[in-house]
BALOBA-1460 file (C-alpha; in Angstrom, 3 decimals):
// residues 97
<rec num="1" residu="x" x="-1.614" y="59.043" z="-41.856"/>
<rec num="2" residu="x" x="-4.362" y="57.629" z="-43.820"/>
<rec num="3" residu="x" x="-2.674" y="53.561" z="-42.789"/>
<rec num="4" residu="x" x="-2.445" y="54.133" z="-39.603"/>
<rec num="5" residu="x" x="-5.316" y="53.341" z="-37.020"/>
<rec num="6" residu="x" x="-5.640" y="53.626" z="-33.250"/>
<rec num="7" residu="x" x="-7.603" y="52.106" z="-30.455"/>
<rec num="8" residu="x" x="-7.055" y="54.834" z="-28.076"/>
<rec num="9" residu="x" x="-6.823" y="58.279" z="-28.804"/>
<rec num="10" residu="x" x="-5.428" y="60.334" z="-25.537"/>
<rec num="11" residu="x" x="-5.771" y="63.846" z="-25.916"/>
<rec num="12" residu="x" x="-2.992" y="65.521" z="-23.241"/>
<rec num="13" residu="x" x="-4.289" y="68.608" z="-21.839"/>
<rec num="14" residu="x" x="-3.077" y="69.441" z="-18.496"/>
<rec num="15" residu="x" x="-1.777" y="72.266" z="-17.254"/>
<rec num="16" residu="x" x="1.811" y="72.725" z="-16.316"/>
<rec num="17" residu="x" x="1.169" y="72.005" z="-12.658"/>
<rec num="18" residu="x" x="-0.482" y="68.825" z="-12.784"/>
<rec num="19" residu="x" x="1.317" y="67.879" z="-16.148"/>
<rec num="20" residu="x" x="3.610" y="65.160" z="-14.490"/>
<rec num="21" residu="x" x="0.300" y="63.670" z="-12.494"/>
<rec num="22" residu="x" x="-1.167" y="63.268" z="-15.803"/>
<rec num="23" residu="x" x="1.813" y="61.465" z="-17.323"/>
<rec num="24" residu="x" x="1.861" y="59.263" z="-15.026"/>
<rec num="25" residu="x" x="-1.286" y="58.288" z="-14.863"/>
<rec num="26" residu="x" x="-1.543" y="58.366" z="-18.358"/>
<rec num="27" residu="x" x="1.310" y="55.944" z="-18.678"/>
<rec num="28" residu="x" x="-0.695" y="53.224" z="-16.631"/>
<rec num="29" residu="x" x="-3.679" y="52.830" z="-19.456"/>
<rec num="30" residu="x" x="-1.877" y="53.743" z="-22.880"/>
<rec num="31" residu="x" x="-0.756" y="50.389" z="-24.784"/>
<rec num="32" residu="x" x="1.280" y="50.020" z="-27.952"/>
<rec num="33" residu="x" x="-1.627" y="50.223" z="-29.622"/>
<rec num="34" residu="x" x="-3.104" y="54.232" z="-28.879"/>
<rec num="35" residu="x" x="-2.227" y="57.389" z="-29.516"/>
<rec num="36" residu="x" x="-1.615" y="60.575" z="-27.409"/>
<rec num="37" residu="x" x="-1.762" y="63.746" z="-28.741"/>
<rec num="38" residu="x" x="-0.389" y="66.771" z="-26.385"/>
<rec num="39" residu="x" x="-1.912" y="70.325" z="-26.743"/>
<rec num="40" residu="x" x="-1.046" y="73.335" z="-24.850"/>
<rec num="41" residu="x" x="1.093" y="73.365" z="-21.716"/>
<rec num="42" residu="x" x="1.113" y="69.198" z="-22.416"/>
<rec num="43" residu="x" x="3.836" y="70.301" z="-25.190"/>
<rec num="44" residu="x" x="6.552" y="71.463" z="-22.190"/>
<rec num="45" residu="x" x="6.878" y="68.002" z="-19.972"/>
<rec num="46" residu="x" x="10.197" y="67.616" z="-19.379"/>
<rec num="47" residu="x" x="10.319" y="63.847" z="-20.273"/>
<rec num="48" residu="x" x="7.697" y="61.675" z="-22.345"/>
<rec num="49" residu="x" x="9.266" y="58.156" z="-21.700"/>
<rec num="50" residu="x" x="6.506" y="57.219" z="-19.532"/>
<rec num="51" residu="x" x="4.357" y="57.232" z="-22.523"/>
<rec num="52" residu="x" x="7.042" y="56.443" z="-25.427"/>
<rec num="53" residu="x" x="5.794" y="53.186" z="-25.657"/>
<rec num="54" residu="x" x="2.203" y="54.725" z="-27.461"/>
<rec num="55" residu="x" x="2.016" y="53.798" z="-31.207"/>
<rec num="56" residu="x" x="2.093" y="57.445" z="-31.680"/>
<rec num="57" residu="x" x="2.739" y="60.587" z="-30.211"/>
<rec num="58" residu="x" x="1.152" y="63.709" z="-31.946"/>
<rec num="59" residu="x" x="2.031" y="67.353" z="-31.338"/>
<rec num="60" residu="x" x="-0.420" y="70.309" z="-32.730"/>
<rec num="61" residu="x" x="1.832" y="72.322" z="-35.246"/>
<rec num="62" residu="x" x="0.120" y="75.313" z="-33.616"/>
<rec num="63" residu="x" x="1.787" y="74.393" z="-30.301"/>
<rec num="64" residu="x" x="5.314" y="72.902" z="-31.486"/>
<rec num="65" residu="x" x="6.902" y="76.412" z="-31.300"/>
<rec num="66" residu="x" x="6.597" y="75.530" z="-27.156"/>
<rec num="67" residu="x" x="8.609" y="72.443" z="-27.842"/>
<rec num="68" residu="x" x="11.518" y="71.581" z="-26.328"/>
<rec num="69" residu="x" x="14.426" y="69.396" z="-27.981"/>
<rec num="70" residu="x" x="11.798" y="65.794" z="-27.060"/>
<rec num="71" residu="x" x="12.035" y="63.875" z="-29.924"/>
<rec num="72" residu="x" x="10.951" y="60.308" z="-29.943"/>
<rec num="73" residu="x" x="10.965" y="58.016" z="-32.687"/>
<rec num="74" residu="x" x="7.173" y="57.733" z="-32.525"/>
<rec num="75" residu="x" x="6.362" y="61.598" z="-32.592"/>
<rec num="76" residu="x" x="5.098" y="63.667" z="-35.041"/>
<rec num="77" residu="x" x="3.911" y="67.630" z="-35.360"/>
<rec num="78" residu="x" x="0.432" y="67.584" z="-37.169"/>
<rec num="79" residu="x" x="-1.850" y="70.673" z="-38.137"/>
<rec num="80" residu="x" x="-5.895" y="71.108" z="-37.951"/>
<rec num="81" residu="x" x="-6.437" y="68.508" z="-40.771"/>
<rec num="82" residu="x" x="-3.818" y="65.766" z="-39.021"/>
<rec num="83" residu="x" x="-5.886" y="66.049" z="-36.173"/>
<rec num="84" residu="x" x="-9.046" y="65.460" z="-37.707"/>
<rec num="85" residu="x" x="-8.386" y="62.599" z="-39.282"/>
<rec num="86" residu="x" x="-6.420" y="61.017" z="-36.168"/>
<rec num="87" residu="x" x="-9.919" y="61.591" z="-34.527"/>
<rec num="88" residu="x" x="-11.395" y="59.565" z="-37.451"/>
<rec num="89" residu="x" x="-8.989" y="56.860" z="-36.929"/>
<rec num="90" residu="x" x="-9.009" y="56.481" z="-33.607"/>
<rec num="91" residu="x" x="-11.741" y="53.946" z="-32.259"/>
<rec num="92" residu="x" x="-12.272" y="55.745" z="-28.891"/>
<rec num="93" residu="x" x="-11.133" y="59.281" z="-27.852"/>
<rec num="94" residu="x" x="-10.563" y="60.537" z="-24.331"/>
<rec num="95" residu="x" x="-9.279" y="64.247" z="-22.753"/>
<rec num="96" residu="x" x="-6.763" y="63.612" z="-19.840"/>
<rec num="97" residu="x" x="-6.338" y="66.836" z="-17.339"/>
């Protein structure tokens, strides 16, 4: 992961009943250029297409068991480490709820 780099690192965390608000919002700031990285209920949105167009989309190994059949070309299940070096690569880092 060590080439890549990010300017925006988006860190989905909403819960399941506000998950779709969040996508969508989140679809209206994240370029080409960022990252998002779902945790947690984040994991079970039924669609990520209004974010597919991130540079990369990150799920915590911890919480890919929750996963449903989603797989983009872009995403990729990371552990503890992963994420701690996306965090290092990434030039700013936000939570969305």
């Amino acid at each position: 992961m060590k080439e890549m780099s990010f300017n925006q690192l988006f860190i989905l965390q909403a819960n399941y009943n506000r998950l779709e608000q969040a996508l969508s919002e989140l679809a209206n700031i994240v370029t080409d250029q960022d990252a998002v990285l779902l945790l947690e209920d984040a994991v079970l949105a039924p669609s990520l297409d209004a974010i597919s167009h991130a540079k990369a989309i990150f799920i915590l190994s911890a919480d890919a068991h929750i996963e449903h059949e989603k797989n983009l070309g872009n995403m990729k299940i990371i552990d503890y480490g992963d994420w701690a070096e996306l965090l290092q690569l990434s030039q700013k880092v936000h939570t969305w709820q």
